[in-house]
C-alpha positions as a Python dict, from the first residue, in 0.01 Angstrom:
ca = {
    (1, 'X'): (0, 0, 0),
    (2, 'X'): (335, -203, -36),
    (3, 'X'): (441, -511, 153),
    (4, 'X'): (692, -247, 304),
    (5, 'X'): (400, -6, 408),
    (6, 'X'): (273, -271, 611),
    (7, 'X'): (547, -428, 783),
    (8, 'X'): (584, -22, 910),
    (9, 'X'): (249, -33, 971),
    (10, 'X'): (277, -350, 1224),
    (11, 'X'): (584, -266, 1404),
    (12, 'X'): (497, 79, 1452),
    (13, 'X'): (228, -57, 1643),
    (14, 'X'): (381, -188, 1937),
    (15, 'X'): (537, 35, 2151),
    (16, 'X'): (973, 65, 2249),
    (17, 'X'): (1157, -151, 2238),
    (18, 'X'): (932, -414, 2117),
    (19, 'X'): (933, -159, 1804),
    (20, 'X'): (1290, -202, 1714),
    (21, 'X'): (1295, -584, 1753),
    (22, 'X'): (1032, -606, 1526),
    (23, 'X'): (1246, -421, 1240),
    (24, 'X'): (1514, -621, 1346),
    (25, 'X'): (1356, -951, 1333),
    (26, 'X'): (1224, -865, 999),
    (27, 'X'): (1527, -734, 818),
    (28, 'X'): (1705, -1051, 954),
    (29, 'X'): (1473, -1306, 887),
    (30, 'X'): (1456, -1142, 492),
    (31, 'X'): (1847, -1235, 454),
    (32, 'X'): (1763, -1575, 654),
    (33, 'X'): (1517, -1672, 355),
    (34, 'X'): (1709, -1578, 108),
    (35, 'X'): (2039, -1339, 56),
    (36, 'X'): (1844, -1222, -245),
    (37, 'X'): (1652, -1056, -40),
    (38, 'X'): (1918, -810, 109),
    (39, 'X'): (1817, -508, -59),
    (40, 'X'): (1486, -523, 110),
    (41, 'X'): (1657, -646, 424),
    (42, 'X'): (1830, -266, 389),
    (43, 'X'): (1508, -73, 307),
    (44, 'X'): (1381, -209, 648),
    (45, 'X'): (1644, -74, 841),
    (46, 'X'): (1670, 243, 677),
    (47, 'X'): (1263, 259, 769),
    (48, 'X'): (1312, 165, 1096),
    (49, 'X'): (1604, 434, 1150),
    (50, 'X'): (1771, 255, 1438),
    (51, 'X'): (2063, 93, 1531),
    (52, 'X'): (1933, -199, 1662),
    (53, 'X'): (1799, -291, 1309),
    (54, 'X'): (2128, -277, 1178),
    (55, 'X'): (2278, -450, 1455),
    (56, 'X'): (2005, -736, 1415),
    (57, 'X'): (2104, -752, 1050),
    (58, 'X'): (2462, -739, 1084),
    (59, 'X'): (2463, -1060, 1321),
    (60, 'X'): (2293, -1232, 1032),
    (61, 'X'): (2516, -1111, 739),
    (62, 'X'): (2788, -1238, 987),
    (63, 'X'): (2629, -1596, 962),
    (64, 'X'): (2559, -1594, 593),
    (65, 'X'): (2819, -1499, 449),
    (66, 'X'): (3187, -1653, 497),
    (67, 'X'): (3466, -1406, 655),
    (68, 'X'): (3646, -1185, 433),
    (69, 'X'): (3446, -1308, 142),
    (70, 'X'): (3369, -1049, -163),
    (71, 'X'): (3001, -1118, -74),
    (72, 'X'): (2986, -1008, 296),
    (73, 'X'): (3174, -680, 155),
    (74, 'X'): (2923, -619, -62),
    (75, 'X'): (2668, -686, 171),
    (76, 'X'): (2814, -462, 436),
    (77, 'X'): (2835, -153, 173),
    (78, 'X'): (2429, -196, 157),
    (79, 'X'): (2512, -7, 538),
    (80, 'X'): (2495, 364, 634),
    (81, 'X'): (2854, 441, 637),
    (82, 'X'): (2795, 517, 1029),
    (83, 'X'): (2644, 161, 1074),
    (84, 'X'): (2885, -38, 834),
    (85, 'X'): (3114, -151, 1197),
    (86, 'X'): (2818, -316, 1299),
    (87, 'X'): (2836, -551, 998),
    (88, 'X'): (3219, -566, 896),
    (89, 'X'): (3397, -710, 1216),
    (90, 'X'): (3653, -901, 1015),
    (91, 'X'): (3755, -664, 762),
    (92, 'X'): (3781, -304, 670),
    (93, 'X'): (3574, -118, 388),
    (94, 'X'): (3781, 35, 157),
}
């Protein structure tokens, strides 16, 4: 049972749209702790399968990282191609 497991365990237990915010809130409040944490912040989305998550997550890429920097790039290619306009607002992926 990982930690992952039981986060989908916990916000699979509450019903729309509460659901979504609860991926949301988590896969921000990994990157808010520490940008190391990222990757995870990614496998939470991808788990929760929604746009919202992404969303959520892209707001707080857009406060960690400085505009146009190689880091926020790099961040934003973590995204589903489809999702990656929810995360890079100030510059296009090549």
């Amino acid at each position: 049972d990982t930690k992952l497991d039981r986060l989908n365990q916990f916000c699979s237990a509450f019903p729309q749209p509460d659901r979504l915010w609860c991926y949301g809130g988590a896969a921000a409040r990994l990157l808010q702790i520490d940008p190391a944490y990222l990757p995870k912040a990614v496998e939470v989305c991808k788990l929760a399968n929604d746009v919202a998550c992404w969303k959520s997550l892209g707001s707080m890429i857009q406060t960690t990282y400085p505009e146009g920097s190689d880091e926020k790039k790099n961040a934003c290619k973590l995204f589903p191609v489809n999702q990656q306009l929810s995360c890079a607002t100030d510059f296009i992926l090549e």
